[in-house]
N, CA, C and O atoms as CSV, one atom per row, in Angstrom:
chain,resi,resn,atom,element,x,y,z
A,1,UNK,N,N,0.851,-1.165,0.000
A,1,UNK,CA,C,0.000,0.000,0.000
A,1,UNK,C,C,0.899,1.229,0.000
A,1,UNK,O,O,2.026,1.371,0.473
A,2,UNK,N,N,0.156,2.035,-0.615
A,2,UNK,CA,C,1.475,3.423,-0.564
A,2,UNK,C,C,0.164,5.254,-0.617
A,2,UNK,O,O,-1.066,5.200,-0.589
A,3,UNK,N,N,0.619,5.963,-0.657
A,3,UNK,CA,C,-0.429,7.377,-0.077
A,3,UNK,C,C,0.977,7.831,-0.955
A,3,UNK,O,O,2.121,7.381,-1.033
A,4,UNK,N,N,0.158,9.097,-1.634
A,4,UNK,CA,C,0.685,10.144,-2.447
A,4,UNK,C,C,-0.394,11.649,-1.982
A,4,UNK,O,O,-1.597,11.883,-2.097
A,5,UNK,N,N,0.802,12.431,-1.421
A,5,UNK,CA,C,0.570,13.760,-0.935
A,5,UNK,C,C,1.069,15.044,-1.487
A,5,UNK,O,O,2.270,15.314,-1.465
A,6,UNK,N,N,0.246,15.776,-1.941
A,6,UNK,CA,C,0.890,17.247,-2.836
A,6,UNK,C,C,0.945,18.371,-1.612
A,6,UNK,O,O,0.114,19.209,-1.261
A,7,UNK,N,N,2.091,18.087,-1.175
A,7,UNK,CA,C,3.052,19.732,-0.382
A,7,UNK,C,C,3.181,20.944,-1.200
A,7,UNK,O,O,3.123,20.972,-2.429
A,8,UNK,N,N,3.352,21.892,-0.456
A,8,UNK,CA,C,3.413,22.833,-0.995
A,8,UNK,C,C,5.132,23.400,-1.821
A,8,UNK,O,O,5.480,24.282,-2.607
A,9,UNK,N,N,5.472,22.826,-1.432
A,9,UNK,CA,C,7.005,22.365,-2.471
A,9,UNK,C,C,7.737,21.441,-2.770
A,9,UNK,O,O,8.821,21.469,-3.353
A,10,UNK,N,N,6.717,19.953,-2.076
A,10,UNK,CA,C,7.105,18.728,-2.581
A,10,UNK,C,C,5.723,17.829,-2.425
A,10,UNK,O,O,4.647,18.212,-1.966
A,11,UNK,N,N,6.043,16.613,-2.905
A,11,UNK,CA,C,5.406,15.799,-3.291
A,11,UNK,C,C,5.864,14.643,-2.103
A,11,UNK,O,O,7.081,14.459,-2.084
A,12,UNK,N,N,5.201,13.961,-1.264
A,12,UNK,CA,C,5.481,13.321,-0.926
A,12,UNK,C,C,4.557,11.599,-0.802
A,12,UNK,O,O,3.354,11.387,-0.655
A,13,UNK,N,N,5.679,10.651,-0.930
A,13,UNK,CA,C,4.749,8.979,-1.229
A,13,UNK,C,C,5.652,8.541,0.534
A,13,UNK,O,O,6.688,8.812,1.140
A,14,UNK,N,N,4.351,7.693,0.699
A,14,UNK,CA,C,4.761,6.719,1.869
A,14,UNK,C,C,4.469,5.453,1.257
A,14,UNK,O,O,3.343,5.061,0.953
A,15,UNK,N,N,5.687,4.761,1.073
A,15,UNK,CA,C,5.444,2.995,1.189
A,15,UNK,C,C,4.765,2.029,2.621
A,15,UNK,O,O,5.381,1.700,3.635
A,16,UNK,N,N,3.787,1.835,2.382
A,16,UNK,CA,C,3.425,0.897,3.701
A,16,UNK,C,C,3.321,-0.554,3.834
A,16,UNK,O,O,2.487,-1.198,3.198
A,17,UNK,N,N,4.527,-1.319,5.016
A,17,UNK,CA,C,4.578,-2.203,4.263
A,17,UNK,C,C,3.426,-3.448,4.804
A,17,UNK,O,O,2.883,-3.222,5.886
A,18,UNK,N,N,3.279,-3.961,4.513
A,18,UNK,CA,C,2.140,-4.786,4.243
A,18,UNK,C,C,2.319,-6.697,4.451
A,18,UNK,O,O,2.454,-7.196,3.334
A,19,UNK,N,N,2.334,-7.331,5.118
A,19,UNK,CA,C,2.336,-8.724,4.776
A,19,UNK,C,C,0.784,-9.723,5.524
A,19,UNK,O,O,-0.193,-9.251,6.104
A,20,UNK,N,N,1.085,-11.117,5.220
A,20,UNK,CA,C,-0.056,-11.896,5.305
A,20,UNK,C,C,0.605,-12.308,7.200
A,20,UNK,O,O,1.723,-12.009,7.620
A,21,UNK,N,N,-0.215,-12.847,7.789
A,21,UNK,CA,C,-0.133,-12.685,9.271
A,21,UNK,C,C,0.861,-13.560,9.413
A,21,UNK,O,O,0.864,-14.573,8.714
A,22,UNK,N,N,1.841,-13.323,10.315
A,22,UNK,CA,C,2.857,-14.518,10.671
A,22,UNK,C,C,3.977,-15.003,9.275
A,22,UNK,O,O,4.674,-16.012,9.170
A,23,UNK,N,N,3.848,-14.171,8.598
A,23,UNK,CA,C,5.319,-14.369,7.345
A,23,UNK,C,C,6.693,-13.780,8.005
A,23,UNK,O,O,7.837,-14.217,8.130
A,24,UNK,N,N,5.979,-12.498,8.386
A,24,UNK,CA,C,7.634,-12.010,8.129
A,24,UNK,C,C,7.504,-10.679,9.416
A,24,UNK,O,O,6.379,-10.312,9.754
A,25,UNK,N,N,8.283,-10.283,9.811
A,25,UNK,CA,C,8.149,-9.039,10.610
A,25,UNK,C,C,7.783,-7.580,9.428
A,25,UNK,O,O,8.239,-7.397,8.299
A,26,UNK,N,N,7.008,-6.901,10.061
A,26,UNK,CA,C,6.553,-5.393,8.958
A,26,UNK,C,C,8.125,-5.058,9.318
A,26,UNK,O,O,8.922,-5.481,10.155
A,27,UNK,N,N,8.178,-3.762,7.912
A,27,UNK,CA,C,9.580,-3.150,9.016
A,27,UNK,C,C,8.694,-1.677,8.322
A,27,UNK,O,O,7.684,-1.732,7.619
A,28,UNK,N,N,9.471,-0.341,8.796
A,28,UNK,CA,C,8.921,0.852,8.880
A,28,UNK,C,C,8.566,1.143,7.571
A,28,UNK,O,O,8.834,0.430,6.604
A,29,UNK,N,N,7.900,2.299,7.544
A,29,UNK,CA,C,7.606,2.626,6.097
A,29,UNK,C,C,8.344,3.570,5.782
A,29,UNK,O,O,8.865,4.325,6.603
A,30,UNK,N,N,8.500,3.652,4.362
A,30,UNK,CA,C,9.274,4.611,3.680
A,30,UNK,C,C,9.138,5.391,2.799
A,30,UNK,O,O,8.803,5.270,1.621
A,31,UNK,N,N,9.571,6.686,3.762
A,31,UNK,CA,C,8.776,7.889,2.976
A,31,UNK,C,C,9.735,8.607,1.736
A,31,UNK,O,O,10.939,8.668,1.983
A,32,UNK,N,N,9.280,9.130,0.474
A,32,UNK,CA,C,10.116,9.178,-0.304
A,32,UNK,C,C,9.740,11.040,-0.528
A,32,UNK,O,O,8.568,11.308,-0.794
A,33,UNK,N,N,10.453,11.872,-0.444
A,33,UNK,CA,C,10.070,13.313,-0.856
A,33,UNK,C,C,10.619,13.833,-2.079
A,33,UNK,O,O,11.823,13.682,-2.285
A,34,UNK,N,N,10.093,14.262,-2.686
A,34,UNK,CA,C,10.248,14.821,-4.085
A,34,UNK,C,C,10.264,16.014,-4.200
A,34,UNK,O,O,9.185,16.593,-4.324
A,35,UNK,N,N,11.671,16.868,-4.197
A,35,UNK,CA,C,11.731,18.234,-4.873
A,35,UNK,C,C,11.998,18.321,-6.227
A,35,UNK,O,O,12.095,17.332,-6.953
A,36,UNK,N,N,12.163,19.858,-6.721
A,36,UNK,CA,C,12.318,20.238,-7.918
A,36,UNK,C,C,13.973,19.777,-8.207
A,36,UNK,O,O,14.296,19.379,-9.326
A,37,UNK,N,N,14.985,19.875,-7.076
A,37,UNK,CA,C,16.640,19.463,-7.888
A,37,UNK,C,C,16.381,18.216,-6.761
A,37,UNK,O,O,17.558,18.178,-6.402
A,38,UNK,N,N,15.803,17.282,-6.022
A,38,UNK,CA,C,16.246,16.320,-5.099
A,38,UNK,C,C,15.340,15.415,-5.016
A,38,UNK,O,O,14.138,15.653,-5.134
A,39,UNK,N,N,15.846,14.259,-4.798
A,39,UNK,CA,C,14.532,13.264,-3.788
A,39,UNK,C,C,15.066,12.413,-2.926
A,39,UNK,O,O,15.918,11.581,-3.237
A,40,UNK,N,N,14.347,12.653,-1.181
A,40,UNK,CA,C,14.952,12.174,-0.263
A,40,UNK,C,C,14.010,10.931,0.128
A,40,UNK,O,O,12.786,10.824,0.052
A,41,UNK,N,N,15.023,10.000,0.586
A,41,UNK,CA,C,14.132,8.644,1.145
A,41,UNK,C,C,14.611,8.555,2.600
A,41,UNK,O,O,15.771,8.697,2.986
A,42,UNK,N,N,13.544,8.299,3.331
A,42,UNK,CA,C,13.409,8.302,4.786
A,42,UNK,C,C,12.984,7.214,5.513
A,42,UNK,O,O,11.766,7.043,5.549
A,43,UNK,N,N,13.682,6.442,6.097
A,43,UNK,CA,C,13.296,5.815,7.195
A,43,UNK,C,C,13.225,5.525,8.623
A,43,UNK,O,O,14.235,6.039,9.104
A,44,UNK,N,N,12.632,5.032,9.432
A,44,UNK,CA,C,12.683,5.056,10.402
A,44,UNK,C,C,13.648,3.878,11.033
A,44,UNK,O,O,13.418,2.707,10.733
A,45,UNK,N,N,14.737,4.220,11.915
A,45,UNK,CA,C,15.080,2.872,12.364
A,45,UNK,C,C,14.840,2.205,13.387
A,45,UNK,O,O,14.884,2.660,14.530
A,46,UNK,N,N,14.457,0.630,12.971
A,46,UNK,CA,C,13.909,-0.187,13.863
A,46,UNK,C,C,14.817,0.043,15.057
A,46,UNK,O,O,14.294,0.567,16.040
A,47,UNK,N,N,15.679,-0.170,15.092
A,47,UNK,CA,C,16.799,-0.315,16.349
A,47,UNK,C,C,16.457,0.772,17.441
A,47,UNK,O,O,16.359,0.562,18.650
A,48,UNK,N,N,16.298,1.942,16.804
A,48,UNK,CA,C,16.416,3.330,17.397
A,48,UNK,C,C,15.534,4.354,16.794
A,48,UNK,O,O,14.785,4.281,15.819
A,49,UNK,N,N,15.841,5.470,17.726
A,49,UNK,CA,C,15.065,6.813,17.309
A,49,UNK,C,C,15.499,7.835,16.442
A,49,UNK,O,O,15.410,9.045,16.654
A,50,UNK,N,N,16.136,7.084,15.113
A,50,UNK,CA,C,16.845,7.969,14.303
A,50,UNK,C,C,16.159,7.419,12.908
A,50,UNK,O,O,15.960,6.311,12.410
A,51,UNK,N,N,15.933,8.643,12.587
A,51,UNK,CA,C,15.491,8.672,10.805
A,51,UNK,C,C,16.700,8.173,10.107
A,51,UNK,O,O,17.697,8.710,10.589
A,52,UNK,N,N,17.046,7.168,8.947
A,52,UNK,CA,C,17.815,6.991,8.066
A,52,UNK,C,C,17.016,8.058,6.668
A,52,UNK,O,O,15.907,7.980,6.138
A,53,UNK,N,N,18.121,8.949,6.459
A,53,UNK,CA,C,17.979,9.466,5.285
A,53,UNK,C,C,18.831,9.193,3.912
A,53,UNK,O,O,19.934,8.666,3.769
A,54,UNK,N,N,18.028,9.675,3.070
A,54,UNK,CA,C,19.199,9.322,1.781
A,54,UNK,C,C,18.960,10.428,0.676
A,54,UNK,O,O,17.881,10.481,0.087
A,55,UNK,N,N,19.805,11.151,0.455
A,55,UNK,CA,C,19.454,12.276,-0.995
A,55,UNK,C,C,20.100,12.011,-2.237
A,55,UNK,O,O,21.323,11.890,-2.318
A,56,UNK,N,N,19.469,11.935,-3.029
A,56,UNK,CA,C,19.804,11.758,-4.494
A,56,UNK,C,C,19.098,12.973,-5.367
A,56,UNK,O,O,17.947,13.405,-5.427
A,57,UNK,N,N,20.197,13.276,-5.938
A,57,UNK,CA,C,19.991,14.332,-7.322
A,57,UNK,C,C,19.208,13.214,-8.352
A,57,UNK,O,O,19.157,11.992,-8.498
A,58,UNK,N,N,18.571,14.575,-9.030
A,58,UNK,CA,C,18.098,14.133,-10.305
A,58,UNK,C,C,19.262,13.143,-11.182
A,58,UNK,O,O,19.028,12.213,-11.954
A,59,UNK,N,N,20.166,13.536,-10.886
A,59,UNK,CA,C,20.947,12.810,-11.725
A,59,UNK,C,C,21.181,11.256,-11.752
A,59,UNK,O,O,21.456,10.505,-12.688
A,60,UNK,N,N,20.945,10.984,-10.167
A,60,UNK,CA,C,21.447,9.906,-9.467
A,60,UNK,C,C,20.338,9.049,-9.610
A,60,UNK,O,O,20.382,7.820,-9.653
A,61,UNK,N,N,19.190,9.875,-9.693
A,61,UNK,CA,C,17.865,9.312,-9.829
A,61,UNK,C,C,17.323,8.504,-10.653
A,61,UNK,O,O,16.673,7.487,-10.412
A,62,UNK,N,N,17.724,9.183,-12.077
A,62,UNK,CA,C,18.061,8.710,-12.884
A,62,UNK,C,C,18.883,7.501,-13.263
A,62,UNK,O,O,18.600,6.511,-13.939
A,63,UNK,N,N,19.734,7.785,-12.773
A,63,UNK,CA,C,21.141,6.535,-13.045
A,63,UNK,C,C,20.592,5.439,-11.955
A,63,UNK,O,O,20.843,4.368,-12.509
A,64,UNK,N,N,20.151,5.229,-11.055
A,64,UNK,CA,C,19.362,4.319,-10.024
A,64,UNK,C,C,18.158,3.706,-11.100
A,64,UNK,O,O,18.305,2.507,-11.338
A,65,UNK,N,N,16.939,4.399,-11.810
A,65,UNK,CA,C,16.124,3.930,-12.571
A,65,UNK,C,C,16.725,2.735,-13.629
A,65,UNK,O,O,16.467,1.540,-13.774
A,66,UNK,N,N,17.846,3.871,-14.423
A,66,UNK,CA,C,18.077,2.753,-15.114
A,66,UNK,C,C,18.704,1.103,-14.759
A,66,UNK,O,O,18.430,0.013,-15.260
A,67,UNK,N,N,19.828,1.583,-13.463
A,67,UNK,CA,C,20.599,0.449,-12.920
A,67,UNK,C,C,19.531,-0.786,-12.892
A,67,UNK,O,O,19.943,-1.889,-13.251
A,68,UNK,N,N,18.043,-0.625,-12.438
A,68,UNK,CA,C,17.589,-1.113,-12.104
A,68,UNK,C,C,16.906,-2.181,-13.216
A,68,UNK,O,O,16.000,-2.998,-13.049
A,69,UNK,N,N,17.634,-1.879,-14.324
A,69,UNK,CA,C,16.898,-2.999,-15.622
A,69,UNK,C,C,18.291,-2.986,-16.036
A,69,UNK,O,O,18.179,-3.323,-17.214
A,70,UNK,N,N,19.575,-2.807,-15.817
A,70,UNK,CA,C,20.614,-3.545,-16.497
A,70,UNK,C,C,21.514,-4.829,-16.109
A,70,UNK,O,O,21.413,-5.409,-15.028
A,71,UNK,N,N,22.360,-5.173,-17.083
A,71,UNK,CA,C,23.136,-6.530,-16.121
A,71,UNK,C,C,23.997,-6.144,-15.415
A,71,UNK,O,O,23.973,-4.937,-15.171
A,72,UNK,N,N,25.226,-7.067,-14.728
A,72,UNK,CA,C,26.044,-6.291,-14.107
A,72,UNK,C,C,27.273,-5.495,-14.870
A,72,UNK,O,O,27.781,-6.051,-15.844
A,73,UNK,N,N,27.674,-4.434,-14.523
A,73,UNK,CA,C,28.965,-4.206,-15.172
A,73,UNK,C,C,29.022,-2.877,-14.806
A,73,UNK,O,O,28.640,-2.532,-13.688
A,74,UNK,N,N,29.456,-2.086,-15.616
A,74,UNK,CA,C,29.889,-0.570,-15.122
A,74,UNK,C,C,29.454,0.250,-16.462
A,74,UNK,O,O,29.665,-0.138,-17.611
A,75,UNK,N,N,28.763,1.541,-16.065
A,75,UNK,CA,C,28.164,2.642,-16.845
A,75,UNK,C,C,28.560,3.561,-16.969
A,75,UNK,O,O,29.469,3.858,-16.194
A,76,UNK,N,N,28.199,4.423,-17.849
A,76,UNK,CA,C,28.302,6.086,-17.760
A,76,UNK,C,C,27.281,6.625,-18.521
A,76,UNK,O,O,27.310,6.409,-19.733
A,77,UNK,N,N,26.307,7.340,-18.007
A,77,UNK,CA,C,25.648,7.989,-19.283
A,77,UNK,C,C,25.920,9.145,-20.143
A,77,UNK,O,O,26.325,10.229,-19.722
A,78,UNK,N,N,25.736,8.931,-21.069
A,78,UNK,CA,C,26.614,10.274,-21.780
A,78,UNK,C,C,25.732,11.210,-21.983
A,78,UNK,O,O,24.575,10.900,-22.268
A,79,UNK,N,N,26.128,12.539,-21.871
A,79,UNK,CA,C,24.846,13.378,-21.389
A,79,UNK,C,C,24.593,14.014,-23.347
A,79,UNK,O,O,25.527,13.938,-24.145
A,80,UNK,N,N,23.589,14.419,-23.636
A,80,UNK,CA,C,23.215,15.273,-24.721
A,80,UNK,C,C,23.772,15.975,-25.589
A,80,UNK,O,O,22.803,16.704,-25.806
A,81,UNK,N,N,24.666,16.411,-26.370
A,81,UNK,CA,C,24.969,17.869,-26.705
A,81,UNK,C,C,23.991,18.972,-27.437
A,81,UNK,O,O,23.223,18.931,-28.398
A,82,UNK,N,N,24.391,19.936,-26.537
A,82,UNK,CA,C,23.307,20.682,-26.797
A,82,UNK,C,C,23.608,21.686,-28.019
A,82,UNK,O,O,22.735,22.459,-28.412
């Protein structure tokens, strides 16, 4: 399950996580925020009372999307000329 919220200078999704009774332990949900140059992912940690954060540029964002449908090896994207 996941909730999509329009801020007033970001966008923010919560992942909620979800299982069938007695599979697996839930673990926290994870909130993902969306600016105009950033998007931060947030979690809560089980252990403790500390948010895990993570920021990625558009750029990185990008390069994460694609990683995510290639095989293994090493990239570069080559940017446009304008």
């Amino acid at each position: 399950m996941f909730t999509i919220e329009h801020d007033f200078d970001a966008t923010v999704i919560t992942l909620i996580d979800e299982t069938e009774a007695n599979t697996r332990p839930l673990n926290e949900d994870v909130v993902i925020l969306t600016f105009d140059d950033r998007v931060v992912i947030e979690q809560m940690n089980p252990e403790g009372d500390e948010v895990a954060r993570i920021t990625l540029t558009m750029q990185q964002l990008t390069e994460l999307r694609l990683a995510l449908n290639l095989p293994e090896g090493n990239y570069r994207l080559e940017k446009p000329e304008s």
